[in-house]
C-alpha positions as CSV (number, residue, x, y, z in Angstrom):
1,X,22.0,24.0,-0.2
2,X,23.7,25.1,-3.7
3,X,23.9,22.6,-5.9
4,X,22.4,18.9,-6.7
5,X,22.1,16.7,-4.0
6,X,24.2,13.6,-4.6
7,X,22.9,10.4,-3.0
8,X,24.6,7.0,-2.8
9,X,22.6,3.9,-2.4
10,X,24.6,0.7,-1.5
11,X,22.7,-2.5,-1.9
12,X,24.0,-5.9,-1.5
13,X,21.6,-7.4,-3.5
14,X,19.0,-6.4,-7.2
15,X,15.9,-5.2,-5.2
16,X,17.4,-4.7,-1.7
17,X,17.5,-0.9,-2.6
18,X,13.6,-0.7,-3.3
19,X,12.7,-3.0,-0.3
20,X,14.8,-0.8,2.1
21,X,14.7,2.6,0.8
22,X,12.9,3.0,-2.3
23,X,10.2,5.3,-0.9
24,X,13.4,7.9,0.1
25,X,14.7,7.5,-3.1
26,X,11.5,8.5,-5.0
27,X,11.6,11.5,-2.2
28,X,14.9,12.4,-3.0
29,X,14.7,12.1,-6.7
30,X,11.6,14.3,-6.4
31,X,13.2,16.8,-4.7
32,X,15.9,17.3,-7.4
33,X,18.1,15.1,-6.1
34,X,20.5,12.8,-8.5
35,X,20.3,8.7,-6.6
36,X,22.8,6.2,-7.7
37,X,22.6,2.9,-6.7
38,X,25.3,0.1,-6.4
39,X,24.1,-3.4,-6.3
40,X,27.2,-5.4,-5.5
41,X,26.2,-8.7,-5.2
42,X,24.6,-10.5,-8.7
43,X,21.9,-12.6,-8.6
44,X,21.3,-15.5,-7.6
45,X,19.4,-18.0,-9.6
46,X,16.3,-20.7,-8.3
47,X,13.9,-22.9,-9.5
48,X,11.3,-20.9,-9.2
49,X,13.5,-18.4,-12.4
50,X,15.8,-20.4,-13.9
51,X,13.9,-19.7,-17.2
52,X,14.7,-15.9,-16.5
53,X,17.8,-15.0,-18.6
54,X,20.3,-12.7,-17.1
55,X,19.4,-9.9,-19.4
56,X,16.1,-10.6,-18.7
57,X,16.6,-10.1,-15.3
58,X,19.2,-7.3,-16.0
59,X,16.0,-5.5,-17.5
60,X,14.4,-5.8,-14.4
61,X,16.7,-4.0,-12.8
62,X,17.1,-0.9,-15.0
63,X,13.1,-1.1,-15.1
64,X,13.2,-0.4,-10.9
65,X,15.6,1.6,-11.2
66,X,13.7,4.3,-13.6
67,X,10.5,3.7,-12.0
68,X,12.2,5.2,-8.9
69,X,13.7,7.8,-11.0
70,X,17.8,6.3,-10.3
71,X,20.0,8.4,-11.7
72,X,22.6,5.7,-12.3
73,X,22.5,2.1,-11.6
74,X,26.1,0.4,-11.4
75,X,26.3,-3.5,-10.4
76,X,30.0,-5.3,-9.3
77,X,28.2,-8.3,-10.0
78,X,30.2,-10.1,-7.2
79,X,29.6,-14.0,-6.7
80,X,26.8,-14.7,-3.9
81,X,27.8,-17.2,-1.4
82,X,31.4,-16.9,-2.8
83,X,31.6,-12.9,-1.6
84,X,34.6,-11.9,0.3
85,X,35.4,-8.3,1.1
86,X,38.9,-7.8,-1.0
87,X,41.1,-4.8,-1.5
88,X,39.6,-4.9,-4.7
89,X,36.6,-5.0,-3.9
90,X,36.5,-2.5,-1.2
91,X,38.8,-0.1,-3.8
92,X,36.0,-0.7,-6.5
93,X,33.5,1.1,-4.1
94,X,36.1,3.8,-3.2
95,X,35.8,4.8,-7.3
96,X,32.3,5.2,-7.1
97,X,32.3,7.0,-3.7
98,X,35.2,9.0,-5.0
99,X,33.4,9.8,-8.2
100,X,29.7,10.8,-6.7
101,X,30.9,12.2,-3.4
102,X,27.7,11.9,-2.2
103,X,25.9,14.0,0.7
104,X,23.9,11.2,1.6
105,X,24.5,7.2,1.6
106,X,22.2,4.5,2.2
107,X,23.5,1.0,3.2
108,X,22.1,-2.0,5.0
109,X,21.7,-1.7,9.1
110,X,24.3,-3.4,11.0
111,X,22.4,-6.3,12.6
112,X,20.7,-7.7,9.1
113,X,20.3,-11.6,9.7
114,X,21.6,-12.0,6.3
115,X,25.3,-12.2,6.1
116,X,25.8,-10.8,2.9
117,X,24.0,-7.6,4.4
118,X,25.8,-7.2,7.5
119,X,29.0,-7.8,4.8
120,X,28.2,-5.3,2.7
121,X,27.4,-3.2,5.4
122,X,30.8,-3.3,6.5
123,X,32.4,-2.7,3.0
124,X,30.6,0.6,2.7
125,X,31.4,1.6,6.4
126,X,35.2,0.9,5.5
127,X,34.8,2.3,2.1
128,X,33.5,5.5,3.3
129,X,36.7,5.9,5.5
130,X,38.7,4.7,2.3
131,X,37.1,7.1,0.2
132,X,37.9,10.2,2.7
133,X,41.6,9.2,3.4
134,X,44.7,10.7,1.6
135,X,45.6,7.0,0.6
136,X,44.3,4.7,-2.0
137,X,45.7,6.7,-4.9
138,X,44.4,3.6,-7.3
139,X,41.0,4.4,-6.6
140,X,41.7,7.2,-8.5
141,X,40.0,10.9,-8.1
142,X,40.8,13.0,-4.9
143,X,39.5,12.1,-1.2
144,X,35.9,13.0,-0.6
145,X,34.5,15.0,1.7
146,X,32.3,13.1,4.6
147,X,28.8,12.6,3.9
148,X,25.9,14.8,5.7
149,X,24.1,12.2,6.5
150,X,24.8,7.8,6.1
151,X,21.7,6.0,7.0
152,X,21.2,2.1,7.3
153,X,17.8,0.8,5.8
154,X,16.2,-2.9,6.4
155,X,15.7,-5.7,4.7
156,X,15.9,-9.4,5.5
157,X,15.4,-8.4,9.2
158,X,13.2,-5.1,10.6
159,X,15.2,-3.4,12.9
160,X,14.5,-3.6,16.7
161,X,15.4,0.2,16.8
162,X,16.0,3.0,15.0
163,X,16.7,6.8,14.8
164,X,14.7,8.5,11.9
165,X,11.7,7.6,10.1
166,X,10.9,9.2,6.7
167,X,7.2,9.6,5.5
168,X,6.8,8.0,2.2
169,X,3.0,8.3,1.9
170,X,3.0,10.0,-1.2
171,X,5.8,7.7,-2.8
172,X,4.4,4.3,-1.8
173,X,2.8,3.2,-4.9
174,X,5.9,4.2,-6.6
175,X,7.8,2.5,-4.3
176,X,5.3,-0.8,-4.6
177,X,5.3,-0.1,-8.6
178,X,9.3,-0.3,-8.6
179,X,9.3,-3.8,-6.6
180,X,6.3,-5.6,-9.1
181,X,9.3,-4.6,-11.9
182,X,11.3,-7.6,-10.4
183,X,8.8,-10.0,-11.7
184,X,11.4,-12.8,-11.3
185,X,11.3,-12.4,-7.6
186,X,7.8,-11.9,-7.1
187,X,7.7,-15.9,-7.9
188,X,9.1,-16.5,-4.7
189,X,7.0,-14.4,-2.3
190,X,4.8,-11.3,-2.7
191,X,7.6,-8.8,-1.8
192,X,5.6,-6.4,-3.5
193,X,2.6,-6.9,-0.5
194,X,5.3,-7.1,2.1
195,X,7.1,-3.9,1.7
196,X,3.6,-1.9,1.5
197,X,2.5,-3.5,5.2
198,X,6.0,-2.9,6.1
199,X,5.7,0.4,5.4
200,X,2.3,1.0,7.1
201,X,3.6,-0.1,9.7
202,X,6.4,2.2,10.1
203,X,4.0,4.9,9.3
204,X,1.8,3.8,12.0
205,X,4.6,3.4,14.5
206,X,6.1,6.9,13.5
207,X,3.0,9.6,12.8
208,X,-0.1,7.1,13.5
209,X,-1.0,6.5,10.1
210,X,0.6,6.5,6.7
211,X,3.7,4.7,5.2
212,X,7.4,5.1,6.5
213,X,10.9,3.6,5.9
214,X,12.9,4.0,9.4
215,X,16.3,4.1,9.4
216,X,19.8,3.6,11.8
217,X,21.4,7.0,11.9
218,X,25.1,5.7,11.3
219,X,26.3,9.8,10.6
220,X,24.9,12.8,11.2
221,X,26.2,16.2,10.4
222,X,25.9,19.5,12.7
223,X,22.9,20.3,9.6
224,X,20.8,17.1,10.4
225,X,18.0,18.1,7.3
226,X,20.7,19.0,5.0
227,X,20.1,16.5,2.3
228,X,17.3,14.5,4.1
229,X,14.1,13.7,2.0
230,X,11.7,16.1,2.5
231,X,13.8,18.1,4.4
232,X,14.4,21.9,5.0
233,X,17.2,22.9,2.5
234,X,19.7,26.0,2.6
């Protein structure tokens, strides 16, 4: 392949992008690859860091997002509990897609038992047809050409199946170092413990040993390691 790999990470929530696919972004970065993320949902506040400030917590974020080696963070900063998928919304999303034109997209799998997920993942999968159609002049920039590859990652709830699994043995610790940067959120459970058993688990599950993230294949072009992590390239 000629060119920089573009790669579009949708995440409903700060953090949801290293819990799901923060290995495969450290793979992709390390392979040349130029990762955005777009968090669209802003955070949420509790109890447990209330004495966070949002910049504070905004620092976070960018501090993740370098460790991983993110090319460009961009949060819509929409209202949790209170999200709705608008035009405006959705049209928002068809700028960025619009803009990167991305070869590869991540987005939460379809079946997440949080709702804001499975919302989100239905923004992108409608923003992806938005962002390829000869309409939606507002959102600005010409239609895109379809992605090589969209994968959905998981979160809140492991998937019960899925299609490809990507070794992330040698990203792991970058992967774990990325999620200890959301010190807020470490307050409220030991994410940064989860995602590595998580992942040994997919790596056991997929190879017999190492780490993984498994994904739902949701598009797949006729060059199925065009563009994948760790992939064969043209």
């Amino acid at each position: 392949m000629n060119g920089v790999t573009d790669v579009l990470v949708v995440a409903p929530h700060p953090d949801d992008d290293v819990i799901g696919c923060g290995g495969s972004i450290a793979k992709h970065v390390r392979d040349g690859a130029r990762v955005t993320v777009v968090i669209v949902i802003g955070r949420e506040r509790s109890a447990l860091d209330d004495a966070v400030t949002d910049s504070q917590f905004a620092a976070e974020t960018q501090a993740a997002a370098k460790i991983l080696g993110v090319h460009r963070c961009i949060s819509f900063d929409e209202p949790s509990r209170d999200f709705t998928l608008s035009r405006r919304v959705h049209l928002d999303l068809v700028r960025v897609l619009r803009e990167v034109r991305p070869q590869v997209v991540y987005l939460p799998h379809d079946n997440d038992d949080d709702v804001e997920h499975r919302m989100v993942h239905q923004l992108t999968t409608e923003a992806l047809w938005m962002a390829q159609s000869d309409f939606f002049q507002e959102a600005g920039e010409r239609p895109m050409p379809a992605p090589r590859l969209v994968l959905g990652y998981e979160v809140w709830a492991p998937m019960a199946r899925f299609q490809y699994a990507e070794d992330i043995d040698g990203q792991i610790e970058t992967k774990v170092e990325a999620m200890r940067a959301y010190v807020s959120q470490l307050r409220h459970a030991a994410w940064d413990e989860g995602i590595r058993g998580l992942a040994r688990y997919r790596g056991a599950l997929s190879a017999g040993s190492g780490h993984a993230e498994v994904f739902q294949v949701l598009s797949l072009s006729t060059h199925p390691s065009a563009g994948v992590p760790g992939g064969d390239r043209d």
